[in-house]
C-alpha positions as CSV (number, residue, x, y, z in Angstrom):
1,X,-56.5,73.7,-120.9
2,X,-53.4,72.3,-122.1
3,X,-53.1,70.1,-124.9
4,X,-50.6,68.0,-126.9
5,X,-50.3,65.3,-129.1
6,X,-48.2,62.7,-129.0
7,X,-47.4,59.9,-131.6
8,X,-48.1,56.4,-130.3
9,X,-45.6,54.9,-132.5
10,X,-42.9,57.1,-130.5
11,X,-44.8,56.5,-127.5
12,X,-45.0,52.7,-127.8
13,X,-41.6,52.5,-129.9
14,X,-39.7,53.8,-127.3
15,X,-37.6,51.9,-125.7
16,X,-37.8,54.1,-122.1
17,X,-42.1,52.9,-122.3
18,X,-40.9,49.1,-122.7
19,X,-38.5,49.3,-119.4
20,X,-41.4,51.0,-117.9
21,X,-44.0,48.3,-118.4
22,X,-41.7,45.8,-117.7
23,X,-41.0,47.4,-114.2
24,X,-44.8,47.8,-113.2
25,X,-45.5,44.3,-114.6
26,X,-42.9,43.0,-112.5
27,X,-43.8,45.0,-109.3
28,X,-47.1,43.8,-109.9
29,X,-46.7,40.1,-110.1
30,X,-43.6,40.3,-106.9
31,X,-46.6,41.6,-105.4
32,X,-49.6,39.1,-106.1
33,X,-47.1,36.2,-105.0
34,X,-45.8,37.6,-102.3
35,X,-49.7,38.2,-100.8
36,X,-50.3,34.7,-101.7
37,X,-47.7,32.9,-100.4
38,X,-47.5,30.8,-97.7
39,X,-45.2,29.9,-95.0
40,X,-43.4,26.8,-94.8
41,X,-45.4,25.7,-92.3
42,X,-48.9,26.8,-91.2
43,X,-50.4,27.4,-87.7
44,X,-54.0,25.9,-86.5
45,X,-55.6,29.6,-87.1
46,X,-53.7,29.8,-90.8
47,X,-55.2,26.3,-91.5
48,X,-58.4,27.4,-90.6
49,X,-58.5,30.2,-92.8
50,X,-57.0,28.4,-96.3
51,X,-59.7,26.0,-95.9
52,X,-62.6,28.3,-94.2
53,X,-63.3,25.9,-91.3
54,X,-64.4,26.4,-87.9
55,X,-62.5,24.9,-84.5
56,X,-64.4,21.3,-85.0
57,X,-63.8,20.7,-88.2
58,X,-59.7,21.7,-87.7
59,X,-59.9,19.4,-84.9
60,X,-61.0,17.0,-87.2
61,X,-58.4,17.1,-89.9
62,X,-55.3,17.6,-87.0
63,X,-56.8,14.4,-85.5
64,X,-56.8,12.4,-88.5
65,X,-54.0,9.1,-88.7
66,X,-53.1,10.4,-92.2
67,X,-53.2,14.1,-92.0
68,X,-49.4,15.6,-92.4
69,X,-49.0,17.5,-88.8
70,X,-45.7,18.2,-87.2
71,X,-46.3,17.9,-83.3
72,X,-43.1,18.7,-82.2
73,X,-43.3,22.4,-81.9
74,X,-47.2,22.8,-81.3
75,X,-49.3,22.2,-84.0
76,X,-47.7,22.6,-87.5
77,X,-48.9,21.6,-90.8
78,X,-45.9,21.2,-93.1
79,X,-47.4,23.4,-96.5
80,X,-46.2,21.1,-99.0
81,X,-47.0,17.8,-97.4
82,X,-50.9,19.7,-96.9
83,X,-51.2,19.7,-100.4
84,X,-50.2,16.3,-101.7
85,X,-52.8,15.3,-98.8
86,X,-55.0,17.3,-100.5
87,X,-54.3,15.6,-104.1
88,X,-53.8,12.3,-102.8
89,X,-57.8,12.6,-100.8
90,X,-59.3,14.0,-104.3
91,X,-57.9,11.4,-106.1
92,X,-59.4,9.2,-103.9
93,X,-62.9,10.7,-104.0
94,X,-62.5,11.1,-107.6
95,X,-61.9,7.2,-107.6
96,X,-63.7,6.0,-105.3
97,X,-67.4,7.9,-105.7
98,X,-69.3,9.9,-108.3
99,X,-68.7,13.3,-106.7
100,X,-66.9,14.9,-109.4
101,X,-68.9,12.8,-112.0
102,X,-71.2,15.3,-114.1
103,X,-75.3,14.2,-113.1
C-alpha cells in the first residue's frame, strides 16, 4: 500500500488546482446547457415532448388562433414566441381564476 501526505494548503493554494476546477466547472456547465438547449424552432414531436402531451392535445395547441406556429415550412413553433405564450396564458390564469391561489 502506498501512502502519502499531502498539505491541503499546497493542494488548495496552488494555483495549477484553481485552473483545474475552473476547467471541470466550465466543461460541466458547457455541458448542462448544451443538453438543455433548444432549437430555434421546434418540430410537432419536440413540442410534444417539452410539454409531455399526446397527439390530441398537440393538435389542440397547433390549432389554437393565438398559439405562435410558423406554417410555412410544416409545422414549426418559433421557441421564443412559445414561451411568451406560455407567460402571457399564466398570467392570464393567474388573473383571471384562483388556480395558483393557495386553498
Amino acid at each position: 500500500m502506498i501512502q502519502f501526505q499531502i498539505d491541503p494548503s499546497e493542494l488548495f493554494g496552488s494555483e495549477d488546482f484553481r485552473q483545474i476546477i475552473r476547467e471541470e466547472i466550465k466543461s460541466a456547465v458547457a455541458e448542462v446547457v448544451r443538453q438543455n438547449q433548444l432549437p430555434p424552432m421546434l418540430n410537432r414531436k419536440q413540442l410534444m415532448e417539452l410539454f409531455q402531451i399526446g397527439q390530441t392535445k398537440c393538435s389542440e395547441l397547433l390549432n389554437r388562433p393565438d398559439f405562435p406556429v410558423f406554417r410555412e415550412a410544416g409545422v414549426l413553433i418559433p421557441t421564443h414566441l412559445l414561451f411568451q405564450w406560455i407567460e402571457k396564458n399564466t398570467q392570464w390564469v393567474e388573473e383571471n381564476t384562483s388556480y395558483f391561489k393557495a386553498g
